[in-house]
TORFI-604612 format. One record per residue (C-alpha): x, y, z; residue number from 1. Coordinates in steps of 0.2 Angstrom, whole numbers, plus 5000, padded with zeros to 4 digits. Layout:
BEGIN
+------+------+------+-----+
|   c1 |   c2 |   c3 | num |
+------+------+------+-----+
|    X |    Y |    Z | NUM |
...
+------+------+------+-----+
This chain:
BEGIN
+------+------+------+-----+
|   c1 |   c2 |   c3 | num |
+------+------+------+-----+
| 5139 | 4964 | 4972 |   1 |
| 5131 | 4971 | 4990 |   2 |
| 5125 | 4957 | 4999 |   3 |
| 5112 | 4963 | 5014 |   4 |
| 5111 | 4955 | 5030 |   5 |
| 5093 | 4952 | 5040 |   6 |
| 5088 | 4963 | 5054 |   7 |
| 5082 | 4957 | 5071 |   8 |
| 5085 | 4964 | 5086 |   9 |
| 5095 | 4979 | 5083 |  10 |
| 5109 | 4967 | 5076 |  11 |
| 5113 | 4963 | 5057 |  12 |
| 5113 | 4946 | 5055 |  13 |
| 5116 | 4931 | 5042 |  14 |
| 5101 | 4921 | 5039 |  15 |
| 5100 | 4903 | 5049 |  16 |
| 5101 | 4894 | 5034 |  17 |
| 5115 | 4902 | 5028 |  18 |
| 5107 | 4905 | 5009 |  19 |
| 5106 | 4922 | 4997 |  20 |
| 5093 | 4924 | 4983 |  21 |
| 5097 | 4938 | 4968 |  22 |
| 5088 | 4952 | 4963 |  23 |
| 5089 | 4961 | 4949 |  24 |
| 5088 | 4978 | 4942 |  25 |
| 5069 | 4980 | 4930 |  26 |
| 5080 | 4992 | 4917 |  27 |
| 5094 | 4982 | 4916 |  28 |
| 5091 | 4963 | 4920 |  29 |
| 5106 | 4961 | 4928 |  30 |
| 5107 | 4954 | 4947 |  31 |
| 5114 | 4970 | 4957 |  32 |
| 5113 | 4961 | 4976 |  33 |
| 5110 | 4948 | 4986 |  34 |
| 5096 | 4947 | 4997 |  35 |
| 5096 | 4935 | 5014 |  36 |
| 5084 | 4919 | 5012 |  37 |
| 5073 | 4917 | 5028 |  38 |
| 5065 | 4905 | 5035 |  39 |
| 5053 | 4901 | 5049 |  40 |
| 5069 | 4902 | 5063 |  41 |
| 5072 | 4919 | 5059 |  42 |
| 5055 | 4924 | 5062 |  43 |
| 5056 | 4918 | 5076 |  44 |
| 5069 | 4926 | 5083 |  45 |
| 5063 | 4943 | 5076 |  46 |
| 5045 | 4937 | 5084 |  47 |
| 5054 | 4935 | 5101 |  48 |
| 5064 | 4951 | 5100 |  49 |
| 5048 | 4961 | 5094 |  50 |
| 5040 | 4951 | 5108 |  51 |
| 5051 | 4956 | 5121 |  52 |
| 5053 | 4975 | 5115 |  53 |
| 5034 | 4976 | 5117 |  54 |
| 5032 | 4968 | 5135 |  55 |
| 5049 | 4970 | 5146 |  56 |
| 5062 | 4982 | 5137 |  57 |
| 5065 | 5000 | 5137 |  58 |
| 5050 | 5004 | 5123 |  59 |
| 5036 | 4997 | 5136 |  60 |
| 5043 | 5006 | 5149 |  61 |
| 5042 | 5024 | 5134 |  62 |
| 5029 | 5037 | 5139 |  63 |
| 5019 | 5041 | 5123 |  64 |
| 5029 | 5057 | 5121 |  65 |
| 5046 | 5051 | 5123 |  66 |
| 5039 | 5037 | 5107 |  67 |
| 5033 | 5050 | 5097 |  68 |
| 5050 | 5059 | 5100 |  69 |
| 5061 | 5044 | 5091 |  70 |
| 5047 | 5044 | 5078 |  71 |
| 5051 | 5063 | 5073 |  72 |
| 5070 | 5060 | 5073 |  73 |
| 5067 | 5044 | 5061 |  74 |
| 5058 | 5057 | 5051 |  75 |
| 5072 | 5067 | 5053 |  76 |
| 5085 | 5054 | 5047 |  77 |
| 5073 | 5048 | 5031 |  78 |
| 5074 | 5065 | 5025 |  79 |
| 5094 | 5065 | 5027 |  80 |
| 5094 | 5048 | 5015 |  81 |
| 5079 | 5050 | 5004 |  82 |
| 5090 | 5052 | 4988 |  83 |
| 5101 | 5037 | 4994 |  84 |
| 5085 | 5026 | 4997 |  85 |
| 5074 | 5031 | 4982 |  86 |
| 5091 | 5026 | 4970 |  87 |
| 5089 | 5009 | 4979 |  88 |
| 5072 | 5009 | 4975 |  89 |
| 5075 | 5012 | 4956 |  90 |
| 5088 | 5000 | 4957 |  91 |
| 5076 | 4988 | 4964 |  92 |
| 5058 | 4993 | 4956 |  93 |
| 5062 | 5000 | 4942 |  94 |
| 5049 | 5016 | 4943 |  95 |
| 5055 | 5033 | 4941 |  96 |
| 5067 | 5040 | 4952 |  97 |
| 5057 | 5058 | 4952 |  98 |
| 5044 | 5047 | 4957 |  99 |
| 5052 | 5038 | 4970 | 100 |
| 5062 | 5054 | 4975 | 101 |
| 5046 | 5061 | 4978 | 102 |
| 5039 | 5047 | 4990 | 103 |
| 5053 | 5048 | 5000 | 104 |
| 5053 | 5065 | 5002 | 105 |
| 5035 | 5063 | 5007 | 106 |
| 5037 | 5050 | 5019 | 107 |
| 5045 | 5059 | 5035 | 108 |
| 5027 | 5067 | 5035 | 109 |
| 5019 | 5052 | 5042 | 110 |
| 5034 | 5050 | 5057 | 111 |
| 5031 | 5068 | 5061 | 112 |
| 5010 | 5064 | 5061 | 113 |
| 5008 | 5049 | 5071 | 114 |
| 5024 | 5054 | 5081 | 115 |
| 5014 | 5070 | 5085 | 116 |
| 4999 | 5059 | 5086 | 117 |
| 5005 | 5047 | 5100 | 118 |
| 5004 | 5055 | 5117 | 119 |
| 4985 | 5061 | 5111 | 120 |
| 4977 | 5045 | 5110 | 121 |
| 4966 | 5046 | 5125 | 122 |
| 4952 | 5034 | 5132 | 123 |
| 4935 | 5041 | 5141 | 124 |
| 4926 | 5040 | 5158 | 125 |
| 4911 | 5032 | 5154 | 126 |
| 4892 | 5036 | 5162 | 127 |
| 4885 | 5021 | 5170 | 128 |
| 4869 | 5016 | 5175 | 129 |
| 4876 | 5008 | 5192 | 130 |
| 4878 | 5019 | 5206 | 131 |
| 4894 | 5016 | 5217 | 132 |
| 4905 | 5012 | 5201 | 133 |
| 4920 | 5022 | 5192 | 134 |
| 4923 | 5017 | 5174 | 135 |
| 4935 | 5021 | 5161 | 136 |
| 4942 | 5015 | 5145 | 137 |
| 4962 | 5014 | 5141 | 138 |
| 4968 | 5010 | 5124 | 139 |
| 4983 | 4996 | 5123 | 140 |
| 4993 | 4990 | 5109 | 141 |
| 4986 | 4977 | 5100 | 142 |
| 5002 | 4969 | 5101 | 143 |
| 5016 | 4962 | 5089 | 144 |
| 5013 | 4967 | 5069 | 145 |
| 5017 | 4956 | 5056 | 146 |
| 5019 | 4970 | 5041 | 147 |
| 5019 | 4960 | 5023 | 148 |
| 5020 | 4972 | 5011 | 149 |
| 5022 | 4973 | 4990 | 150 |
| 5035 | 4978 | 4979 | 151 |
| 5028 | 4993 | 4967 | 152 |
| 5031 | 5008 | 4982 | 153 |
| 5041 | 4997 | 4996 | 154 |
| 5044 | 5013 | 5009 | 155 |
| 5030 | 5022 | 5006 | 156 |
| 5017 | 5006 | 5008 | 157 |
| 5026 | 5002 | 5024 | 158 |
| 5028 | 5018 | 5030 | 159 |
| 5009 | 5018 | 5032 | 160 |
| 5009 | 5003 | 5043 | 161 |
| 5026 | 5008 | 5052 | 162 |
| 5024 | 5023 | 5060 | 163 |
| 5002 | 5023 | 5066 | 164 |
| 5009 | 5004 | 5072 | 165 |
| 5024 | 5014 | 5083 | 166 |
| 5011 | 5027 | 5089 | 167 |
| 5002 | 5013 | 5094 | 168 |
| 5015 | 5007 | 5104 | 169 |
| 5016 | 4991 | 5094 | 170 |
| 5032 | 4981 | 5089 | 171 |
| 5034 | 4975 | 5070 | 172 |
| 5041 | 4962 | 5062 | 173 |
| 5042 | 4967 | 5044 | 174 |
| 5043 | 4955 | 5027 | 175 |
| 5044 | 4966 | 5010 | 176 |
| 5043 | 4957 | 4993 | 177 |
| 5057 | 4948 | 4989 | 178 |
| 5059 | 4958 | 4972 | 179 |
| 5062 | 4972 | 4982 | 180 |
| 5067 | 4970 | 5000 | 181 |
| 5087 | 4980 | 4996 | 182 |
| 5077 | 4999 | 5003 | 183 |
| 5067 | 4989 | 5018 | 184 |
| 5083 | 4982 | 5025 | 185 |
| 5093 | 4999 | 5023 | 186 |
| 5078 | 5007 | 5029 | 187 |
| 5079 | 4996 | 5045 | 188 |
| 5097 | 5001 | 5052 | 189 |
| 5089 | 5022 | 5053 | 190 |
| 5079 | 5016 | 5070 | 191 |
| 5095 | 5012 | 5078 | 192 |
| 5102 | 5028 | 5072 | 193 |
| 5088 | 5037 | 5079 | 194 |
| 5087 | 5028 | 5098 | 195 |
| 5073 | 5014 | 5095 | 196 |
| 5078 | 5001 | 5106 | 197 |
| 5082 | 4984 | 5100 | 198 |
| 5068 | 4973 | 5092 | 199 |
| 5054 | 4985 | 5091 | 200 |
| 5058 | 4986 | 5070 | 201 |
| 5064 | 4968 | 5062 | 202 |
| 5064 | 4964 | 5042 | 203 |
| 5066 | 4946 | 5040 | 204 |
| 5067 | 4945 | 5021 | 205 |
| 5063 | 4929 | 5010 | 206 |
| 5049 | 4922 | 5002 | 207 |
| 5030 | 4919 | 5008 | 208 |
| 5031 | 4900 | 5011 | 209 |
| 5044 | 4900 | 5019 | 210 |
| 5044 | 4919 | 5028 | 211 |
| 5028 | 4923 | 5025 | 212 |
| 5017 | 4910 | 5031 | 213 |
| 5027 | 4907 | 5048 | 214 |
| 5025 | 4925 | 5050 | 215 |
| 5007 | 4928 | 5049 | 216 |
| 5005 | 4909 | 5060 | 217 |
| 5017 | 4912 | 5075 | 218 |
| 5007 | 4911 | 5090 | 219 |
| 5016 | 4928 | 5098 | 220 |
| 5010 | 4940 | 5081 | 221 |
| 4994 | 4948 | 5087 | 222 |
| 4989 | 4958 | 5071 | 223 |
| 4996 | 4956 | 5053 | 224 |
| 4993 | 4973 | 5041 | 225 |
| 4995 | 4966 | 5022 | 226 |
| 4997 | 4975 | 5005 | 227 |
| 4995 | 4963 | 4990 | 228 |
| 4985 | 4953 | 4979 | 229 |
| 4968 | 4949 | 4983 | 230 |
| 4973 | 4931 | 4981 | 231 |
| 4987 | 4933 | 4992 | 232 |
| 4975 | 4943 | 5005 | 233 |
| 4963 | 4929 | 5005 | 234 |
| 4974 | 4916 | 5010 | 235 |
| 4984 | 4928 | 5023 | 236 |
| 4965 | 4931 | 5029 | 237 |
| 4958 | 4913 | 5032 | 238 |
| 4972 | 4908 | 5043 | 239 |
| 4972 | 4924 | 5053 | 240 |
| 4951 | 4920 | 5057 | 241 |
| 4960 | 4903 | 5061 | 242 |
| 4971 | 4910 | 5074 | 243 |
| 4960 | 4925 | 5078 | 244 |
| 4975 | 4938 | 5074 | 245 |
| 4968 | 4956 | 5070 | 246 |
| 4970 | 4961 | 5052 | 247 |
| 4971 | 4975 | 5036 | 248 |
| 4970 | 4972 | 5021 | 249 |
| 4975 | 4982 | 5005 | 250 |
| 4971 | 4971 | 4991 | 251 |
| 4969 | 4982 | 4974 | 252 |
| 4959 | 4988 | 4963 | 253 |
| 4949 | 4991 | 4946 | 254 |
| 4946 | 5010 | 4948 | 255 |
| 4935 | 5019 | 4936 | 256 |
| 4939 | 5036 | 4931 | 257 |
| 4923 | 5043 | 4925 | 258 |
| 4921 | 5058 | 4912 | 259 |
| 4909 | 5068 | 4910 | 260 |
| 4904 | 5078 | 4893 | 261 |
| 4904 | 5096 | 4904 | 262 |
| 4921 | 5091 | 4910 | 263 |
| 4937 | 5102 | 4907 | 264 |
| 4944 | 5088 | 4894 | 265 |
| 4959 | 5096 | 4892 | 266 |
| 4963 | 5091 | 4912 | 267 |
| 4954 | 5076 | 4911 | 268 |
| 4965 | 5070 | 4900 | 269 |
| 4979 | 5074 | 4908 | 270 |
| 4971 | 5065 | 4924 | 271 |
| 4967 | 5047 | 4912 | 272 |
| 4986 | 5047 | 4907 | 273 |
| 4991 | 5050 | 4925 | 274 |
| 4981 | 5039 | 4930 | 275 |
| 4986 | 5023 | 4920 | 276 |
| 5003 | 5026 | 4914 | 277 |
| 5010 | 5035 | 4930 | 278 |
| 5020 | 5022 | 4937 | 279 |
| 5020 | 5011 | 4923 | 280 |
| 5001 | 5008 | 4929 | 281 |
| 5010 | 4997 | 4945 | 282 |
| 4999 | 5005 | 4957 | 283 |
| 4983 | 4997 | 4968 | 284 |
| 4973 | 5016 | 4961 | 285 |
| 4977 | 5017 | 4945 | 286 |
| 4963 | 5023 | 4935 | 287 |
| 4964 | 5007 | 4925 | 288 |
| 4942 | 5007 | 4919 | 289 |
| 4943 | 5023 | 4909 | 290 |
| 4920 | 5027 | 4908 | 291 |
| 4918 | 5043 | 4895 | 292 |
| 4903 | 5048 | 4889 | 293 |
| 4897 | 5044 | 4873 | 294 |
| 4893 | 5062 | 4866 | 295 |
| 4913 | 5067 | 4868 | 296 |
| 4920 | 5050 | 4867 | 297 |
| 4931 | 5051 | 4850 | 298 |
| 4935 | 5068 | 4854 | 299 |
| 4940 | 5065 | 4871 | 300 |
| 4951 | 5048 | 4865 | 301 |
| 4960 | 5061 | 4851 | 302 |
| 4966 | 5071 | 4864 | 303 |
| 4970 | 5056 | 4877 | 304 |
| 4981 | 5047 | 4862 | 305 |
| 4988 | 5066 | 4859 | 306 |
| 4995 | 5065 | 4875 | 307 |
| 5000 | 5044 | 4879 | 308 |
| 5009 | 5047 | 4863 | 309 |
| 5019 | 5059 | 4869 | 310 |
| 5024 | 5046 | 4884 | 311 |
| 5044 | 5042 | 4886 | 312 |
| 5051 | 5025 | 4889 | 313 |
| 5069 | 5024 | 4896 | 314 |
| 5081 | 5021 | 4910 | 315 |
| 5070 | 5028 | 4926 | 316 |
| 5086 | 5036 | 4934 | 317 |
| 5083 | 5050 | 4918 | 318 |
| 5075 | 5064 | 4922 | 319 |
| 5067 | 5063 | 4905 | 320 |
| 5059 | 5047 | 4909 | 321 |
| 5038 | 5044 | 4910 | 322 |
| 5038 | 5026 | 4909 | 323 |
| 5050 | 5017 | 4915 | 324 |
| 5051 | 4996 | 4917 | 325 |
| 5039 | 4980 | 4924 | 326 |
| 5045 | 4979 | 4942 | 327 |
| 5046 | 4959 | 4939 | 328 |
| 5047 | 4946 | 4926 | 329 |
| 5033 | 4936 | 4931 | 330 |
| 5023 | 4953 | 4931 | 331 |
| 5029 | 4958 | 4914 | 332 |
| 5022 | 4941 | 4906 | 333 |
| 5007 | 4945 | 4914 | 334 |
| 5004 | 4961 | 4907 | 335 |
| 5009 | 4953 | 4889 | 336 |
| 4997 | 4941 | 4892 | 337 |
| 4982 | 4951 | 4896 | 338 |
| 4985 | 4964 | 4882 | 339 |
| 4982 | 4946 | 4871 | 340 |
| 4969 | 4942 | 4883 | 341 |
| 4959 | 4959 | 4878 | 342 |
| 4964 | 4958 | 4859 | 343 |
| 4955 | 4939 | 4859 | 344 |
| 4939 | 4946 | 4867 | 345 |
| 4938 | 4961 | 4853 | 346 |
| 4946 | 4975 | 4862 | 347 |
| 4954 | 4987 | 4847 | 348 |
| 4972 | 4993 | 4849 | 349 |
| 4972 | 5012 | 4848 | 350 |
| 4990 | 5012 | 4856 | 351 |
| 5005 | 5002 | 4860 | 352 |
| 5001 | 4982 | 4863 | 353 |
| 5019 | 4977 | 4862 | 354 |
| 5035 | 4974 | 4870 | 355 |
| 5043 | 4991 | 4873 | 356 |
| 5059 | 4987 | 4861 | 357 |
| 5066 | 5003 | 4855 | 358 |
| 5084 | 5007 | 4860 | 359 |
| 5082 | 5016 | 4877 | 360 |
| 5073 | 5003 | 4885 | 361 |
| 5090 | 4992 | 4884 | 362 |
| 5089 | 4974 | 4891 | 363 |
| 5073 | 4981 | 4903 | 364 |
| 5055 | 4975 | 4905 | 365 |
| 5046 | 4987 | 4897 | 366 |
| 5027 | 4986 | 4891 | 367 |
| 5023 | 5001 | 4880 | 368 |
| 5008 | 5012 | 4888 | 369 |
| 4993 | 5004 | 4880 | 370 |
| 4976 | 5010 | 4878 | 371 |
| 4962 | 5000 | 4871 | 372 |
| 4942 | 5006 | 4862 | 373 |
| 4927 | 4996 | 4863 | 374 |
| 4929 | 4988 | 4878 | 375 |
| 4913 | 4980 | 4887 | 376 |
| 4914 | 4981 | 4906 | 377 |
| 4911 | 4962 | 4907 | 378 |
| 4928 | 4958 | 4896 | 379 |
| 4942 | 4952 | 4908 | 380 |
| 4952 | 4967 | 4903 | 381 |
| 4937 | 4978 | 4911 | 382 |
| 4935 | 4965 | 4926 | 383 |
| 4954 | 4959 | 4932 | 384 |
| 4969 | 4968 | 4939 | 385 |
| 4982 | 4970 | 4924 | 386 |
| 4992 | 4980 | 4935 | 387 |
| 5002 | 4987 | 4919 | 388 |
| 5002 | 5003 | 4909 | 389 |
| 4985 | 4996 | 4898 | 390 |
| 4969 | 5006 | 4900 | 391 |
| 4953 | 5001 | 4896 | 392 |
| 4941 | 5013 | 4887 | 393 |
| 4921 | 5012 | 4891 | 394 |
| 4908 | 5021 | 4885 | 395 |
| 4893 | 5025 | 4893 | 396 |
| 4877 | 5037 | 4893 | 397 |
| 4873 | 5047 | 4907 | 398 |
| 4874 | 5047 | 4927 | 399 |
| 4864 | 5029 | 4930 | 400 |
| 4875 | 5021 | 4918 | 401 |
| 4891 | 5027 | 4922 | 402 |
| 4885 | 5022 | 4940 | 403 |
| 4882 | 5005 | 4934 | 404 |
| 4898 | 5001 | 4926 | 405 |
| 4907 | 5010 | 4937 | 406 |
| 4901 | 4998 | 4952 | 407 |
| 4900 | 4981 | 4945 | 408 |
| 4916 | 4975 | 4946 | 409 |
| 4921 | 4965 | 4962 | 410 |
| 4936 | 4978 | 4969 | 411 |
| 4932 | 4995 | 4977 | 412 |
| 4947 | 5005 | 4979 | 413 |
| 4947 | 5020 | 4971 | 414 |
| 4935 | 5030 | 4960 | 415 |
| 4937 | 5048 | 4950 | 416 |
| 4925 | 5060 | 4942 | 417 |
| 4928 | 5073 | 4931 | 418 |
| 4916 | 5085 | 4927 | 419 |
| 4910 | 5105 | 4934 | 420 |
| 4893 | 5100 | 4940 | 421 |
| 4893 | 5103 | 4958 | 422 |
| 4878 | 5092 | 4960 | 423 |
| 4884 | 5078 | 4949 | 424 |
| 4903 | 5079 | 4960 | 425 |
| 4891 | 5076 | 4975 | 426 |
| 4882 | 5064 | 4970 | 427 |
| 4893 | 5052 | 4961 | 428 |
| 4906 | 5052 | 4978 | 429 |
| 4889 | 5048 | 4987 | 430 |
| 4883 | 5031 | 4977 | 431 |
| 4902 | 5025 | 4971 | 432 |
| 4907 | 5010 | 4978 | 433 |
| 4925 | 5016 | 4983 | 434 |
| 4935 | 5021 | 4999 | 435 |
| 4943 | 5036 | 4989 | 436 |
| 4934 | 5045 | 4975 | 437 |
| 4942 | 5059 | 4968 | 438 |
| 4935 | 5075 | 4958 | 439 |
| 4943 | 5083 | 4946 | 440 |
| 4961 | 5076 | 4951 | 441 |
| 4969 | 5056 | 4950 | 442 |
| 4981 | 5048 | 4963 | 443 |
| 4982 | 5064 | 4976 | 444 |
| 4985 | 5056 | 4995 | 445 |
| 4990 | 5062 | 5011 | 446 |
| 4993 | 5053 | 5029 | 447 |
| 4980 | 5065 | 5034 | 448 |
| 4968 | 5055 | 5024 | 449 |
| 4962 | 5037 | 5027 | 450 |
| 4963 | 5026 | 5012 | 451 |
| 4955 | 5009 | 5011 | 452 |
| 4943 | 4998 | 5000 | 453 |
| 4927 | 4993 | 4997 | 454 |
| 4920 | 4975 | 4992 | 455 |
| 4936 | 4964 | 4988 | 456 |
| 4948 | 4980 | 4989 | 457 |
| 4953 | 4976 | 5006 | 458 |
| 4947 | 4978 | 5027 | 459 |
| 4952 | 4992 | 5036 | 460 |
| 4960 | 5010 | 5035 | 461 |
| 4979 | 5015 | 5032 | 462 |
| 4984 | 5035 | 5036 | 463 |
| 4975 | 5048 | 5046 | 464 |
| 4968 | 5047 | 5063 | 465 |
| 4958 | 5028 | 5058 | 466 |
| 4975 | 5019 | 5055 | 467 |
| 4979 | 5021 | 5072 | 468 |
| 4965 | 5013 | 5076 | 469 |
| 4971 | 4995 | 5068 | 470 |
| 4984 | 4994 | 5079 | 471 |
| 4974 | 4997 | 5097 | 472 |
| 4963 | 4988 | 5108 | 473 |
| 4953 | 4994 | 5121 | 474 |
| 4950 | 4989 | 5137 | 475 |
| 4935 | 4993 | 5151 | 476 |
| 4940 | 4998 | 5170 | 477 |
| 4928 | 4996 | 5182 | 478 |
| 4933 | 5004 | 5200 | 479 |
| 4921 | 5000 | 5215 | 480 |
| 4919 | 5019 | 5223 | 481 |
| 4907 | 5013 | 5237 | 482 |
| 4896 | 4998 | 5230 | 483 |
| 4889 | 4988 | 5244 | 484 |
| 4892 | 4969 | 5240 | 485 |
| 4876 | 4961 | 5235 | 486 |
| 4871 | 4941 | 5232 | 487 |
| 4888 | 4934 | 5225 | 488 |
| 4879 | 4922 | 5215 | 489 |
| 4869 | 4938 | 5204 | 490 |
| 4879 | 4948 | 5190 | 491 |
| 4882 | 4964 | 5197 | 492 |
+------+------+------+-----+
């Protein structure tokens, strides 16, 4: 059995108390590593280093080219390993290795971006309505990053806090889920590979009372960037206003993914299925509220069952495989529990319901893609996060109804319209309440795009040019250029 080390300082080390924790593999059940128990001395050592990387080492001393330069070669070295980080990921998360295969290839993407990125972030001479004054702006890091980040896609999420954090010219201190933490800390010894100096990238593994909340409350963090729960996000949120720390938040969703009766059904039902049971449905966007209009609704759920039936559970290291496992025990009861939830409030069962139990899913986690009929968009099922492969089937009328539905829930993440109305395209990603909305497509992203919520979804933007942003501060320079003294005592 592989038992990982922490990382701090450029060093692998042994946790201060000395104590391991299991993880297991969501396809087999079994305990495949040992992962280091942290606690609040280890933060603070990984604080300290990250602390003094940022103000006195060699990467405060970096132009913003030559940071941009190690950012391309990490790229460089993710691509090299991408095969041998997604099979940890399997290991770990249990989602498809084509799926996570295909994260990794994407992620050297957002090294090269912000890399390229970081020697363009430029402040501005400001006009002034004083005569005998120069003034500027110059944009600083923000300072050390706490990263806290979740299990379902560990690299990819942190990956969008890393590298616009790095361009920045921050330091981070990282803490992934401790159901997936093997990739983070493999990830990790890449940015000696590629020249980072020591304590600019630290993974203090463990769990969020005792890694967690000493992270986000040490006095020498300056901004914490979360992925989570809401719940989670909340309480990570009231003690950073405490503290006054910066802060993002990514915390969810309940998107609607709308159909219209001009829509290409065909793709649209293609889109619901990836959507929900992409994943295992264990993403923040998935298309969880599915809204079809009522003149094509039983038509339209024919051809959705058509293809969810078609669906294939199994070991996610199978090409073969669609749906693979529940990252996490506590997750897998929760998805069980809902789908009773739903059948007590009078949602019907048109598909799966149960415990995935057929042969190829072995000893595994597995909830069998779900889809339930004649929901009401006040039933819990329509309301909550189930973060699962179940999807909820609304009906609705026309534009202002779908509208309605669609916007009265409390999260704001993501929203999708199918349908080959220009105008209606328009329209809808005008008045939806969401920071992505999608037309005629489900879960496309890019680091050229910035990606954030609405309402309880979260503060703030990951990728493109505004996630850069999170992670400076701007300061004012004023120069005296030949302004006679005046009256001391008088603002000038």
């Amino acid at each position: 059995m592989k038992r990982y080390q922490l990382r701090i300082d450029g060093q692998s080390a042994d946790p201060a108390g000395a104590n391991w924790f299991e993880t297991q593999n969501p396809y087999t059940g079994q305990t495949w590593a040992e992962i280091p128990r942290g606690d609040a001395r280890d933060v603070d050592a990984a604080v300290h280093a990250a602390h003094r990387a940022l103000t006195t080492g060699p990467w405060a001393e970096m132009t913003a080219t030559q940071r941009g330069a190690l950012m391309h070669k990490l790229g460089d070295l993710i691509a090299r390993d991408a095969a041998k980080l997604a099979a940890t990921e399997v290991r770990d998360n249990g989602k498809l290795f084509a799926e996570m295969q295909g994260q990794l290839n994407y992620i050297p993407q957002w090294f090269y971006y912000y890399g390229g990125l970081a020697d363009k972030i430029q402040g501005s001479t400001l006009p002034l309505d004083k005569k005998g004054y120069f003034a500027f702006t110059r944009h600083e890091p923000v300072g050390v990053v706490a990263a806290i980040t979740p299990w379902n896609s560990p690299l990819l999420l942190a990956a969008w806090k890393i590298a616009p954090a790095l361009a920045a010219g921050c330091t981070i201190v990282i803490k992934p889920s401790e159901f997936t933490s093997a990739s983070t800390l493999e990830f990790a010894e890449l940015f000696d590979e590629a020249g980072f100096p020591p304590g600019v990238f630290n993974v203090v593994t463990g769990f969020g009372a005792e890694v967690g909340t000493p992270l986000v409350e040490h006095p020498l963090v300056s901004k914490i960037s979360f992925t989570g729960s809401d719940a989670t996000g909340r309480l990570i949120n009231e003690k950073a206003a405490r503290l006054l720390k910066h802060t993002s938040m990514e915390l969810g969703g309940k998107s609607p993914n709308i159909v219209f009766e001009d829509a290409d059904l065909e793709q649209a039902a293609f889109g619901a299925i990836s959507g929900i049971f992409a994943a295992t449905g264990q993403t923040c966007i998935a298309g969880s509220r599915l809204l079809v209009q009522d003149s094509i609704h039983d038509a339209f759920v024919e051809k959705l069952l058509a293809v969810a039936r078609t669906a294939r559970m199994g070991d996610p290291m199978d090409p073969a495989t669609q749906v693979g496992p529940i990252t996490t025990p506590p997750q897998f009861q929760k998805v069980l529990d809902y789908i009773d939830i739903a059948r007590a409030e009078g949602a019907q069962v048109l598909l799966g319901g149960e415990r995935g139990s057929a042969p190829e899913c072995g000893q595994g986690w597995f909830v069998q893609p779900t889809i339930f009929t004649g929901v009401r968009n006040d039933m819990r099922i329509a309301q909550e996060e189930v973060f699962g492969p179940v999807l909820a089937v609304i009906r609705f009328t026309d534009e202002a109804d779908a509208l309605r539905i669609a916007n009265d829930v409390r999260f704001g993440l993501a929203a999708a319209v199918w349908t080959q109305n220009i105008g209606r395209a328009i329209r809808m990603s005008e008045r939806l309440q969401a920071g992505t909305v999608w037309v005629n497509t489900y879960r496309a992203i890019s680091f050229m795009a910035p990606f954030g919520g609405y309402k309880d979804s979260g503060l703030g933007r990951e990728n493109g040019i505004d996630a850069v942003r999170e992670y400076l501060q701007t300061k004012s320079v004023w120069i005296n250029s030949g302004a006679i003294a005046g009256n001391p005592f008088v603002l000038r």
